[in-house]
Residue frames as qw, qx, qy, qz and C-alpha x, y, z in Angstrom:
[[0.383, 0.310, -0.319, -0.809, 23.93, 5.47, -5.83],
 [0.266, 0.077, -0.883, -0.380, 22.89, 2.10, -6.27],
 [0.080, -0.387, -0.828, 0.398, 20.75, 1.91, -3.39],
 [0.129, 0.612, 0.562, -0.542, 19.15, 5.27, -4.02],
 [0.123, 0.052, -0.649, -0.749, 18.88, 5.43, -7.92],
 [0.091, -0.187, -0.962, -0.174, 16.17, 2.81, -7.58],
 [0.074, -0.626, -0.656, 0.414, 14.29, 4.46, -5.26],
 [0.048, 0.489, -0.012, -0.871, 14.42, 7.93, -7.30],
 [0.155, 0.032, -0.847, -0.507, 13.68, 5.83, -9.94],
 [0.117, -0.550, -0.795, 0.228, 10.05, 4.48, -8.23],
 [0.023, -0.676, -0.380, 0.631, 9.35, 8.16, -6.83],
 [0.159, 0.429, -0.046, -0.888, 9.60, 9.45, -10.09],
 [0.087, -0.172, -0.956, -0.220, 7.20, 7.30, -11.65],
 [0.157, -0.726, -0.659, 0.119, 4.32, 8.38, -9.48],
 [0.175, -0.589, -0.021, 0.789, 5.40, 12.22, -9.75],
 [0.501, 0.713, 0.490, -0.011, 3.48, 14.17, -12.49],
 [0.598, 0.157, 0.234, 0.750, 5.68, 15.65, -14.98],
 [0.134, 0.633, 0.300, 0.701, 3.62, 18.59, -15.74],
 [0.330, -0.897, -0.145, -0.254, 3.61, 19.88, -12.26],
 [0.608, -0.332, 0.157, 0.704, 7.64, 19.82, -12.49],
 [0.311, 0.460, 0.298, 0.776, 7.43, 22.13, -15.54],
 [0.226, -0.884, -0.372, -0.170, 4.79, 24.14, -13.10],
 [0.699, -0.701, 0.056, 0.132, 7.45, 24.27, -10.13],
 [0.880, 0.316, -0.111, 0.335, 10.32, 23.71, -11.87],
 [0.184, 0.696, -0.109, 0.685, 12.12, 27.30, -10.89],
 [0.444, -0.659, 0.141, -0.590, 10.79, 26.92, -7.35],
 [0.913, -0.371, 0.167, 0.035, 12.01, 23.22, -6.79],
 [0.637, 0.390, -0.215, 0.629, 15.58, 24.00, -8.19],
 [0.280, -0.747, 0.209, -0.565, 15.66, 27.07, -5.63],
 [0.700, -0.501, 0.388, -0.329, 14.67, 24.96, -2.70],
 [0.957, -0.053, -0.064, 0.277, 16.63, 21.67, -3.78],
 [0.533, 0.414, -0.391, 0.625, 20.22, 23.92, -4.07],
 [0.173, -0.682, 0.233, -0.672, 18.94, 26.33, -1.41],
 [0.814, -0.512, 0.125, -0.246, 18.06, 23.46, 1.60],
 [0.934, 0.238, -0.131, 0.233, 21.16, 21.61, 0.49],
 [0.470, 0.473, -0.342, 0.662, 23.79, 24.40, 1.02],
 [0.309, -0.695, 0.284, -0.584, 21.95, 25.63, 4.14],
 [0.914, -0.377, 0.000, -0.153, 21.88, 22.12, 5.44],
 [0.787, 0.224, -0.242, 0.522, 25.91, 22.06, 5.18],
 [0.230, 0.503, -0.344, 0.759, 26.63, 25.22, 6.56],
 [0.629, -0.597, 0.073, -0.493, 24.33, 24.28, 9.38],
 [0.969, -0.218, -0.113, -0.011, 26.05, 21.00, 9.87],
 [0.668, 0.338, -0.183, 0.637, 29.61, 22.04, 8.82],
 [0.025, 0.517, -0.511, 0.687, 29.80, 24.93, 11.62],
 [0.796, -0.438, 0.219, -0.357, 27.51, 22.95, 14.30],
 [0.958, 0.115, -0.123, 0.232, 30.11, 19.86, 13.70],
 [0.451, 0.672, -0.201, 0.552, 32.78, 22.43, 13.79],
 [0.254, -0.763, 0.186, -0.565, 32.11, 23.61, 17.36],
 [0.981, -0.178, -0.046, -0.061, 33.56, 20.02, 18.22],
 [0.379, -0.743, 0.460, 0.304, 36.96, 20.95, 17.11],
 [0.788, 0.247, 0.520, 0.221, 36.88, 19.81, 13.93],
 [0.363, -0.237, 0.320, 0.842, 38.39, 21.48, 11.30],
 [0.353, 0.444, 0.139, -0.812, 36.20, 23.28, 9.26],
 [0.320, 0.281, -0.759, -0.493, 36.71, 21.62, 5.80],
 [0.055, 0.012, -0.988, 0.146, 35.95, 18.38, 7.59],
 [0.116, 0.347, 0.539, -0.759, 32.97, 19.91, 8.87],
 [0.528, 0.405, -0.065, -0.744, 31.71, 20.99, 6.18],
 [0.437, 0.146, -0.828, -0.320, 32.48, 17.48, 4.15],
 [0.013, -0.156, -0.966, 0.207, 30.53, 15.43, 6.96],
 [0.362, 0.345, 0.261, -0.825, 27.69, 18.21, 6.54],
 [0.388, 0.285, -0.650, -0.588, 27.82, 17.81, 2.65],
 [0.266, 0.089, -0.951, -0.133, 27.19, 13.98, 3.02],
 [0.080, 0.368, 0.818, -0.435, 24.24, 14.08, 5.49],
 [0.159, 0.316, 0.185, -0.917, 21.82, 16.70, 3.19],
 [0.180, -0.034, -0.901, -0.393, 21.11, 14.17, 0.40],
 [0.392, 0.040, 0.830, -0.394, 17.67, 13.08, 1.05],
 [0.104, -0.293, -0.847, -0.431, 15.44, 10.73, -1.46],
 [0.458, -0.213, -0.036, -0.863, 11.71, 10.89, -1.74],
 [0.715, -0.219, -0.629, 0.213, 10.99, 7.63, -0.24],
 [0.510, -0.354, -0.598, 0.506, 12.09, 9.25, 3.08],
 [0.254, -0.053, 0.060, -0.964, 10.06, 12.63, 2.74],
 [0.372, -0.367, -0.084, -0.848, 7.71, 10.89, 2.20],
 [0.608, -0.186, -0.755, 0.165, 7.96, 8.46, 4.93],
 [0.368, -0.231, -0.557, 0.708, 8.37, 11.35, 7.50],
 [0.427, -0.014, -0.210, -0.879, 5.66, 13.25, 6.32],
 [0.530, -0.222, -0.636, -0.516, 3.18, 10.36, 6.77],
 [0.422, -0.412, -0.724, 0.358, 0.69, 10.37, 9.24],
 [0.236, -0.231, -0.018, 0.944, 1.47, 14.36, 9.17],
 [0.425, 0.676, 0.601, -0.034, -1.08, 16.97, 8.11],
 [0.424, -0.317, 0.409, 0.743, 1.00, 18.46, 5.73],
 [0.455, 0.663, -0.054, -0.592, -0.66, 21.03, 2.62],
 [0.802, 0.499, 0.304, 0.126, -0.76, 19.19, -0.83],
 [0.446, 0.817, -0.131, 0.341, 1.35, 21.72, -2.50],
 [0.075, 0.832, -0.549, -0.001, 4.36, 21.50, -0.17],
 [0.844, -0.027, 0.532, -0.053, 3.80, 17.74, -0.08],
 [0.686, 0.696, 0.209, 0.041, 4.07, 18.04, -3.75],
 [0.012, -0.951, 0.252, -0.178, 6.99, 20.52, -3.46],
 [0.334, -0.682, 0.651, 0.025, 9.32, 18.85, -1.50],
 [0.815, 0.012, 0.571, 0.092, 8.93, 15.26, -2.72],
 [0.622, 0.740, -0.007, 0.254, 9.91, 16.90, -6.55],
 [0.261, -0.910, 0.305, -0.104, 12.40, 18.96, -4.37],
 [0.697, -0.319, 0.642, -0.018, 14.05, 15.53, -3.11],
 [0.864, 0.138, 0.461, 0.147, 14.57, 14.29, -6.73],
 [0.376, 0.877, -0.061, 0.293, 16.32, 17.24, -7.95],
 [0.544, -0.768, 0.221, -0.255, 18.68, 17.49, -4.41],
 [0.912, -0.279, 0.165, 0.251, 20.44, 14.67, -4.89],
 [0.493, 0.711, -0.139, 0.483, 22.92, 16.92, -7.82],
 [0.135, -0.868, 0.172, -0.446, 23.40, 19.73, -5.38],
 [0.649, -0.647, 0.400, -0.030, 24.85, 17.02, -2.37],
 [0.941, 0.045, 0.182, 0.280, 26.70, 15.05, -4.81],
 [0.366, 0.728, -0.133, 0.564, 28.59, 18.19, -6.46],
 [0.398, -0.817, 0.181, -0.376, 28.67, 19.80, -2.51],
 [0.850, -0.466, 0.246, -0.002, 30.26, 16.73, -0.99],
 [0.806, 0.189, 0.065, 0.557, 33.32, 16.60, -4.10],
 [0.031, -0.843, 0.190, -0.502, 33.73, 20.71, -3.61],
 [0.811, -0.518, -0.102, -0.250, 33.76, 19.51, -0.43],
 [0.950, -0.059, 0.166, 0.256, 36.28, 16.65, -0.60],
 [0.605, 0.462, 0.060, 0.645, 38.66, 18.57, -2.70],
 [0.229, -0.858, 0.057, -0.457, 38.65, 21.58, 0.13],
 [0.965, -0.223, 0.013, -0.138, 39.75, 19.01, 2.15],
 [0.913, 0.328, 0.182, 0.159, 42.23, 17.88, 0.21],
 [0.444, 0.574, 0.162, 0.669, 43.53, 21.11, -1.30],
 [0.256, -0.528, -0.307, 0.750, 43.12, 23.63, 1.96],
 [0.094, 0.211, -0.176, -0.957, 41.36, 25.75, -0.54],
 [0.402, 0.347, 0.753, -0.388, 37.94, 26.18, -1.75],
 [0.239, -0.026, 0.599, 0.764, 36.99, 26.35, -5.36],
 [0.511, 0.500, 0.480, -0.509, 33.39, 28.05, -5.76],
 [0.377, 0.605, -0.269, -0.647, 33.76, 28.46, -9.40],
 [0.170, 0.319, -0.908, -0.211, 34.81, 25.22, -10.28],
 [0.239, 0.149, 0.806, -0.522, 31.78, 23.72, -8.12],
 [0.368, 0.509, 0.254, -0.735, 29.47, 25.68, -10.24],
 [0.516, 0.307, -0.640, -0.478, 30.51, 24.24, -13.25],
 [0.052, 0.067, -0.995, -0.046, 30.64, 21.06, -11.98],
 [0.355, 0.257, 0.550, -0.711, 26.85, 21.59, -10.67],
 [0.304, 0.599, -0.259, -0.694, 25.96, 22.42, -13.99],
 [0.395, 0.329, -0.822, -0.245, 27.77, 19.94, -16.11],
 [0.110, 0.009, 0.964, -0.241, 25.33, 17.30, -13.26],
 [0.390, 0.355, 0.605, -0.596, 22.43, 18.64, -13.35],
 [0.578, 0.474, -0.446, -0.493, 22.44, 18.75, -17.63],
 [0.294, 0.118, -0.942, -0.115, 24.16, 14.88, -17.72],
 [0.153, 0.011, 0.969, -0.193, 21.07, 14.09, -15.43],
 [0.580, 0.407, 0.338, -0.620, 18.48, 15.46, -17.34],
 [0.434, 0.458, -0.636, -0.445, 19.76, 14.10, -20.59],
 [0.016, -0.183, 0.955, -0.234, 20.35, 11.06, -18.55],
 [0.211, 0.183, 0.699, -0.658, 16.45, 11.00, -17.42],
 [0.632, 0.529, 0.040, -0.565, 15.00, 11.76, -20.35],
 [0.440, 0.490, -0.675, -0.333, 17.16, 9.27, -22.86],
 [0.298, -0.201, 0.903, -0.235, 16.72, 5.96, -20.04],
 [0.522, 0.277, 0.603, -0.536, 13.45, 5.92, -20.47],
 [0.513, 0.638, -0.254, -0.516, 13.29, 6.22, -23.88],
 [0.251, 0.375, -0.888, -0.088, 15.77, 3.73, -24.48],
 [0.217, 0.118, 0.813, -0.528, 13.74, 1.55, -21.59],
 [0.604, 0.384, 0.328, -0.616, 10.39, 2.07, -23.55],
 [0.624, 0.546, -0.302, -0.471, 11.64, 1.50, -26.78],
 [0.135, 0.266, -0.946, 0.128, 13.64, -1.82, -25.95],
 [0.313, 0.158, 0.730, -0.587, 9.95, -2.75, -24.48],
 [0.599, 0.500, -0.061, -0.622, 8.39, -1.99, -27.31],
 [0.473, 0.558, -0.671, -0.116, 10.41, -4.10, -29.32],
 [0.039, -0.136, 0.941, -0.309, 10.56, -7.30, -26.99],
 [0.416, 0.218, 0.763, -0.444, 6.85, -7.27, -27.42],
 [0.687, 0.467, -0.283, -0.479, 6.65, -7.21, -31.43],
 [0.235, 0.417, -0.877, -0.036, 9.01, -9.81, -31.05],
 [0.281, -0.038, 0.788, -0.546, 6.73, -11.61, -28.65],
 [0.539, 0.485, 0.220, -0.652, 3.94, -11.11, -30.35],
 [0.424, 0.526, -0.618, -0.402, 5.57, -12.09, -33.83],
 [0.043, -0.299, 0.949, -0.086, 6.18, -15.42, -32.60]]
């Protein structure tokens, strides 16, 4: 997280709020929906190694993450429509919930020889609310601590 806060941090800087509020329904979809398919693709294609499944699916979990920084590194160069350019790179800063919830569901399958979908869902939930509070109060806090540091500045 420390390595790829920063960088969600950057990408959403240059990402126009008002064409998350557009999308908003359609990049939640595709951030849970590429996330779970990219586990069950990895977690039974890992599997066919002889791995246990669980396992499988935890090494899936952990590889689906992916920042915007590296959409849109592999996208570049690419002629690639605006609007799913747009799409995924919001996509990628919503995505990171879904693999971080997927990879403890995960872990705790693992763990527990038993899967808990219900518990997952809350936990999804209870991430994807602490990071919008989270997202919306930094900044605030982050402007208004700026603000301040430059009456002070200014006072002087």
């Amino acid at each position: 997280m420390y390595i790829v806060a920063p960088l969600i941090y950057f990408e959403g800087q240059s990402t126009r709020i008002n064409l998350i509020g557009k999308r908003l329904r359609q990049i939640l979809e595709t951030a849970v929906l590429l996330v779970i398919v990219g586990t069950v693709f990895a977690g039974f294609s890992v599997s066919l190694l002889g791995i246990p499944l669980a396992l499988a699916f935890l090494m899936g979990a952990l590889s689906t993450p992916t920042d915007a920084t590296a959409t849109e590194s592999v996208s570049e160069g690419l002629i690639v429509p605006e609007r799913q350019e747009n799409i995924l790179k919001m996509e990628s800063l919503f995505n990171d919930a879904s693999g971080i919830i997927l990879v403890t569901a995960m872990a705790l399958w693992v763990k527990n020889g038993q899967f808990n979908h219900q518990q997952t869902f809350f936990d999804f939930l209870r991430s994807a609310g602490g990071g919008i509070i989270i997202g919306i109060m930094a900044p605030l806090v982050m402007t208004s601590f700026r603000q301040f540091l430059g009456r002070i500045n200014h006072g002087l």
